[in-house]
C-alpha positions as CSV (number, residue, x, y, z in Angstrom):
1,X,111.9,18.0,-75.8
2,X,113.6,17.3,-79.1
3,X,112.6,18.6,-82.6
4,X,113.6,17.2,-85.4
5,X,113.4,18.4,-89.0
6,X,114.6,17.1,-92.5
7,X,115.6,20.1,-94.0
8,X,116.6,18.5,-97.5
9,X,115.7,15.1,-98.7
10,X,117.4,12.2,-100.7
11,X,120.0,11.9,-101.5
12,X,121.9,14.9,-99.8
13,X,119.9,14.6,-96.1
14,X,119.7,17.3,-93.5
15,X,118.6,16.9,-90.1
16,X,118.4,19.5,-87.8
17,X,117.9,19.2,-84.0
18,X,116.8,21.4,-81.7
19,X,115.8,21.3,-77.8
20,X,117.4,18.1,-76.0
21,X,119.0,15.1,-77.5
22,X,119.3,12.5,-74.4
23,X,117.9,9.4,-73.0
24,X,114.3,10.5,-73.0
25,X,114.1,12.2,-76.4
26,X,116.7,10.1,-78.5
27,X,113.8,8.0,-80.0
28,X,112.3,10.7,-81.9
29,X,115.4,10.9,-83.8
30,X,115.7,7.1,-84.1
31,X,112.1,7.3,-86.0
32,X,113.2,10.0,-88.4
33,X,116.2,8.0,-89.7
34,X,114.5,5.0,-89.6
35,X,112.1,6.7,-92.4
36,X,114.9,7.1,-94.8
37,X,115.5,5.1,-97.5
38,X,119.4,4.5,-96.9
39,X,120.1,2.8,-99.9
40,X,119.2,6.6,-102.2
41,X,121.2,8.2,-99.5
42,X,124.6,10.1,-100.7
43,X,125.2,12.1,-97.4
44,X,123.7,13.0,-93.8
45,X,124.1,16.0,-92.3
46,X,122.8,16.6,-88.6
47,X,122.8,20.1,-88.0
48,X,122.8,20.5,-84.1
49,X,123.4,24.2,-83.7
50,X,119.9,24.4,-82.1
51,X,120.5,21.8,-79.3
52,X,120.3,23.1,-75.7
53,X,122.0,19.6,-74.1
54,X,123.5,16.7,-75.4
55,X,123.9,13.7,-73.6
56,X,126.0,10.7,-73.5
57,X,123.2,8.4,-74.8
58,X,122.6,11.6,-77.6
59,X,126.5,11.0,-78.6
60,X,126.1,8.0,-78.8
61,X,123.2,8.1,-81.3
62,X,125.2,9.9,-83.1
63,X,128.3,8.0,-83.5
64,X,125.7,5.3,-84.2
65,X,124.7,6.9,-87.4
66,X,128.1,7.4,-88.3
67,X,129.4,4.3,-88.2
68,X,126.5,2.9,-90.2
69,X,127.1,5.7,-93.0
70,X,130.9,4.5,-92.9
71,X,130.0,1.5,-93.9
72,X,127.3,2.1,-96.5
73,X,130.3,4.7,-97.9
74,X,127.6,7.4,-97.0
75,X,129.3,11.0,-96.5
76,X,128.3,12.0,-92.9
77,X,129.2,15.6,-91.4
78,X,127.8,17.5,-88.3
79,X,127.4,21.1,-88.2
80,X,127.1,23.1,-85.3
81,X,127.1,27.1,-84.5
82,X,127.2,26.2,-80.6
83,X,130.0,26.6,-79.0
84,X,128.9,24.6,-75.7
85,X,128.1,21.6,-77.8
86,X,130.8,22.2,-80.4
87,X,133.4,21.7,-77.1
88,X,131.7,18.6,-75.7
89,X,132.0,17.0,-79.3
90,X,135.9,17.8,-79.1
91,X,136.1,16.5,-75.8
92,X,134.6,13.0,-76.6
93,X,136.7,13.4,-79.5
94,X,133.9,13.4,-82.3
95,X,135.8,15.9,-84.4
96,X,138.4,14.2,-84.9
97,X,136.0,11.7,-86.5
98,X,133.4,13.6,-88.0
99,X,133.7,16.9,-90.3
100,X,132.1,19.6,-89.9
């Protein structure tokens, strides 16, 4: 299960996750972003510290949303207090992407 929660509002979004982000919970995510109005949109922040598990099709959600704030010249950072998800995003190499 996956919660999601915007924690501030245009233009300087938070999002913050908690439970899973994987195959079968990814789409709830998907339906929260969807509802924001990109174009007011200064910067995205996904806090994650409160995921349990991360997987490979949650990565790539969120790579997703980078790329598209890289484009629109929207600021996009990820914070994170957990250390087991903090080293899978250095693994995969996020961080050297994506500040924190």
């Amino acid at each position: 299960m996956l919660s999601v929660r915007l924690e501030k509002d245009v233009p300087d979004v938070v999002v913050s996750l908690s439970g899973n982000l994987d195959m079968m919970t990814g789409e709830v995510l998907q339906e929260t972003i969807k509802s924001l109005d990109s174009a007011q949109v200064h910067s995205l922040t996904f806090s994650i510290g409160g995921l349990d598990f991360i997987d490979s099709t949650g990565v790539g959600q969120l790579l997703k949303y980078y790329k598209r704030c890289a484009a629109k010249d929207i600021c996009f950072r990820i914070e994170n207090d957990n250390p087991e998800i903090e080293e899978i995003l250095k693994i995969i190499g996020i961080r050297e992407l994506v500040e924190s």
